[in-house]
Structures are given as structure tokens and as C-alpha cells.
N, C-alpha and C positions, 0 to 999 in steps of 0.2 A: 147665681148660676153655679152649678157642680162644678168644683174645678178637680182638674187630675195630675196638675202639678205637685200635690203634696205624695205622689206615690214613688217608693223608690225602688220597686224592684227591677231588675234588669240596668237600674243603671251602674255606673262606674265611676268615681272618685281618683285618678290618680294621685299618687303619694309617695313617700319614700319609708312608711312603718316599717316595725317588723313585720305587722301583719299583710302588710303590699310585698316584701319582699321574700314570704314565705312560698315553698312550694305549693301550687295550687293544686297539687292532690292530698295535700297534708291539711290543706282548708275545706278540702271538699271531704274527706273522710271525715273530720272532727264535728261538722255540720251532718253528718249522717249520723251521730255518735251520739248528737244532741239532739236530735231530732225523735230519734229513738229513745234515747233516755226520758226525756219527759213525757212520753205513752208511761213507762213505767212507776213515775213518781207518782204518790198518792197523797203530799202532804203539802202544805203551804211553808213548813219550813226546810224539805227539799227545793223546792220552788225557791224560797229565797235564797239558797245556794246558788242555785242556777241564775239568779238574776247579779251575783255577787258576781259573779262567773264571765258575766257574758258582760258586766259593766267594767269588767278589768280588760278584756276585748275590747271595747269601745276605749277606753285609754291608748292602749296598744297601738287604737288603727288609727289615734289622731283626726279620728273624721267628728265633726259638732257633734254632739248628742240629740240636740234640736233639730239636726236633718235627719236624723238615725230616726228617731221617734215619729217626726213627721209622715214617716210612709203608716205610721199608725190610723190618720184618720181617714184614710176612705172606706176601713174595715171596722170603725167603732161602730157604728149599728148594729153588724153582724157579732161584735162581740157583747154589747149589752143583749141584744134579741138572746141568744146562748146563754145567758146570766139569769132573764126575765125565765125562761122556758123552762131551766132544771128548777130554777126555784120553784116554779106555780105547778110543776107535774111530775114531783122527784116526792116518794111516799115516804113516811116521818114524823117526827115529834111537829105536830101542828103549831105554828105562833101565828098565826091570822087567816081570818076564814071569812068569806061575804060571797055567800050564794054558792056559787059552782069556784071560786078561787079559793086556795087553797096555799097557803104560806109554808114553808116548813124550815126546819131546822138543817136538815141532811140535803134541802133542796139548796137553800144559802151557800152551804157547805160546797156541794157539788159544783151549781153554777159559778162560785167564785174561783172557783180551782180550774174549770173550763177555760172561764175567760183570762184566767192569769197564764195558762197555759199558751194559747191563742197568741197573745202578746209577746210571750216569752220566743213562740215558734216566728214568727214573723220579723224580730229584732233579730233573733239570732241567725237566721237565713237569710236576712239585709245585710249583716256585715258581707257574707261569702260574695255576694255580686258586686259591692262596694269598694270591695278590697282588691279584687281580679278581673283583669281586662279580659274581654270576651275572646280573646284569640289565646290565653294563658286558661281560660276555664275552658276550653275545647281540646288543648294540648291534657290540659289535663283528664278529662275526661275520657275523652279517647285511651288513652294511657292505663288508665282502670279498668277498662272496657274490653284492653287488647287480650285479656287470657278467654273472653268469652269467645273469640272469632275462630278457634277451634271448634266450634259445637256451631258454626255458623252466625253467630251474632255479628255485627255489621259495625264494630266498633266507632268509625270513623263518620261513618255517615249518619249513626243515632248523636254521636258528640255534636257534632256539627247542626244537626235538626234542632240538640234542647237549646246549644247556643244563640244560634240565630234566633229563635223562639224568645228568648230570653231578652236578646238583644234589641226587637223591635216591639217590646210590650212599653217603653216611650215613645217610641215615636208613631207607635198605635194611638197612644193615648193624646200625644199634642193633636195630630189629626183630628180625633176624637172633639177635641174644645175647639178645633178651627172650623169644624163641621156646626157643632153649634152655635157659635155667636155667627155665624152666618147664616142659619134659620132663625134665630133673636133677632138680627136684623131686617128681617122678612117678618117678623110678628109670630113666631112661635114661641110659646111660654113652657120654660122648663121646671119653674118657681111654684104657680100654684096648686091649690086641689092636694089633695090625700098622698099618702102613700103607695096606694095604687092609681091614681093620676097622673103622677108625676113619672112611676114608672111606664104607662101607656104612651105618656109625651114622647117619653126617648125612643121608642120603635120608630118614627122618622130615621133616628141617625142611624138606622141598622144597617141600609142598605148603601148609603154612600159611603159608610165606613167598610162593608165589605167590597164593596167596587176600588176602594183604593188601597185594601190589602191586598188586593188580585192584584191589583194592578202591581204594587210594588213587589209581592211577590214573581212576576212573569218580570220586572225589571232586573231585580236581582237575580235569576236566572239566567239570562240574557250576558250580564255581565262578566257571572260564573264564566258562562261557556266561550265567553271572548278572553278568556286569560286561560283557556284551555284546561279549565278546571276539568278532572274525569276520577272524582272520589280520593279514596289514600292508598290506594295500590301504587307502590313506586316513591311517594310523597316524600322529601327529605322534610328536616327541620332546623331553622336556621336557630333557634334557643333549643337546645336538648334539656330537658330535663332532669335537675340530678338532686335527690335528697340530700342536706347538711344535717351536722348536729343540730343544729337548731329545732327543724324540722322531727328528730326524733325524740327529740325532746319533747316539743310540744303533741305529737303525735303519744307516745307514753303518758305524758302528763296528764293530756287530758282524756284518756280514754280511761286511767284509772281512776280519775275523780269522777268524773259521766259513769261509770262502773260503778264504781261504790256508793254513788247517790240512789241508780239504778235499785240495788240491793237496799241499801239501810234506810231508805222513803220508799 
């Protein structure tokens, strides 16, 4: 059966790292930084920079590397299928050919840089949710958000929108596997048949999984408005947030290395 346990995004780890105890807009910029930067690298040994990089991160944050990595496989399909794809229809010095396929050199090339990108992006966007509690990546976000709310941006209420979004993509997904082994108990098979079989299985769970997003979203709403939630107009904060050395540090640090990778791959 699919399980969605191995997926880590949205969730949270607490800890006492440096990287738990950094500002959470100094984590959420440098994850923009990275993010960016590898659109721009073209080469497998910037790529191994950046894996250098983000494996001193994973030191830093004291979180397993084996959970870290884990949120990797519910999207290993998608990053072989990306690998298969440039390779068989990316144009080049041909090394194997049978009929209408077509191997290439610059396809290899490409597809493997895709998928190590892929990978790269996924690790390195797991530590930011891993490392910061969803009320510390909302202060934060809001916070980055606030020079837009002169031109009308809604600083407080889009924070608040990606966080919660963020925050119940587990408990989506346990749902998710409680919906199914409760159809497997009833004699639904989500196991055999094809690749498109198996994805026609799963349209059963569409619809009770969105009855109970409705549903918890109209709960959480409800709750909202019984604690007299009414947006960030007026809103104090009991943690103010204050940049350290540290913070500038790492903030410098790593935007001129993510910068010069940028530029010299």
C-alpha cells in the first residue's frame, strides 16, 4: 500500500541548533537564495558545492539525515520519469538508438543535472520547515511581507494562508492513509494493475479526502473566530523578532557563496 509517512514537508522537528535557533527570516531568505541559485548552475560540480553546502546544514540542524532524505521517496518516480525524458528527447551526440528511442549524450547530461537539481531543491526546502515552528515561519513571513502592505499586499493574511497550508499537508496526508486502509478493508486494491490503474484506484479517496478538508478547514475557522481572531490589524507579538550576529553572518555568508556559485557554474 502507498504509504505518506515518509513525506516531510510541512512538518517540524523541534530542537535547540543553531539552525532551530536562527531567525526565521534569515532561513527563509537563504532558502530563496538557494533556491534561485540552482535555476542558475549548469554544472555537476556546482551542484556538488551545493550538496556540500546543504550537507553542513544538515550537521548544523542535528536533525537524522535519514529523515531528511526520506521525504525523498514519494517523489523518486517523478525524479527518475525527468531523468528517462531528457535523456530519450534531449538532441546530441547519439550512444543508443532502437526504433523511435533515442539515447544521447547531452540527454544523460541534462537529465542527470535535472534530477540532481530536483533533489537538491527538495533537501534544501526540508530543512526550512524542519527547523521552524509554523507560528515562527508566519512571524517570519509576515515580517518580509510588511514593506509590500503599502501597495496593498495583505502581508499578514497571505503569511498566515502559506503557513497553515504548510502546516496541514500532514495531517492531509495521515488522513490520506486512514481513508485508505479503510477502503482495503472493504476490498479496494490500491496495489495492482499498471501505472494507470493504480492511479484510477485512487480517485475513490478524492472525495472523502476533500469532505474532510472542508470539513477541518470550516473547524479551524470556527475556532479562529472563537478566540476573536479578526487578521493583523492591532496584533501585538509576544516573541518580537530581532536579528543577531549570527544571523548576519549567516545571511552574508551564504548569499555570497549561493552568488558566486550562481556566477562561476
Amino acid at each position: 500500500m502507498p504509504s505518506f509517512k515518509s513525506i516531510t514537508i510541512g512538518q517540524h522537528i523541534p530542537g535547540e541548533s543553531l539552525l532551530h535557533r536562527l531567525d526565521p527570516r534569515t532561513k527563509i531568505i537563504i532558502t530563496f537564495f538557494l533556491v534561485v541559485g540552482l535555476f542558475f548552475i549548469d554544472n555537476f560540480w556546482g551542484y556538488g558545492l551545493v550538496a556540500l553546502y546543504i550537507g553542513l546544514a544538515v550537521l548544523l540542524s542535528q536533525i537524522p539525515a535519514r529523515f531528511l532524505f526520506r521525504g525523498l521517496r514519494p517523489v523518486i518516480t517523478i525524479i527518475i520519469l525527468t531523468f528517462i525524458l531528457n535523456a530519450f528527447m534531449t538532441e546530441g551526440e547519439v550512444i543508443w538508438q532502437w526504433r523511435f528511442l533515442v539515447l544521447t549524450k547531452d540527454g544523460l547530461v541534462k537529465g542527470g543535472m535535472l534530477a540532481v537539481r530536483l533533489i537538491l531543491l527538495i533537501v534544501g526546502t526540508s530543512i526550512l520547515t524542519l527547523t521552524t515552528s509554523p507560528i515562527a515561519l508566519t512571524d517570519g513571513l509576515e515580517s518580509l511581507l510588511r514593506p509590500g502592505a503599502r501597495i496593498g499586499i495583505p502581508a499578514h493574511e497571505l503569511a498566515m494562508m502559506m503557513t497553515i497550508a504548510l502546516r496541514f499537508i500532514p495531517t492531509l496526508l495521515e488522513e490520506a492513509e486512514k481513508i485508505m486502509k479503510a477502503q482495503m478493508a472493504r476490498g479496494a486494491d490500491f496495489e495492482s494493475g499498471n501505472l494507470f490503474q493504480r492511479a484510477k484506484s485512487l480517485l475513490p479517496l478524492l472525495v472523502p479526502l476533500f469532505v474532510s478538508a472542508f470539513r477541518r478547514a470550516d473547524e479551524l475557522a470556527v475556532a479562529m473566530e472563537a478566540r476573536c481572531y479578526r487578521g493583523g490589524e492591532g496584533r501585538t507579538k509576544l516573541n518580537i523578532l530581532a536579528f543577531r550576529w549570527v544571523d548576519y553572518l549567516a545571511l552574508f555568508g551564504s548569499g555570497f557563496f549561493i552568488g558566486w556559485l550562481g556566477w562561476a557554474f
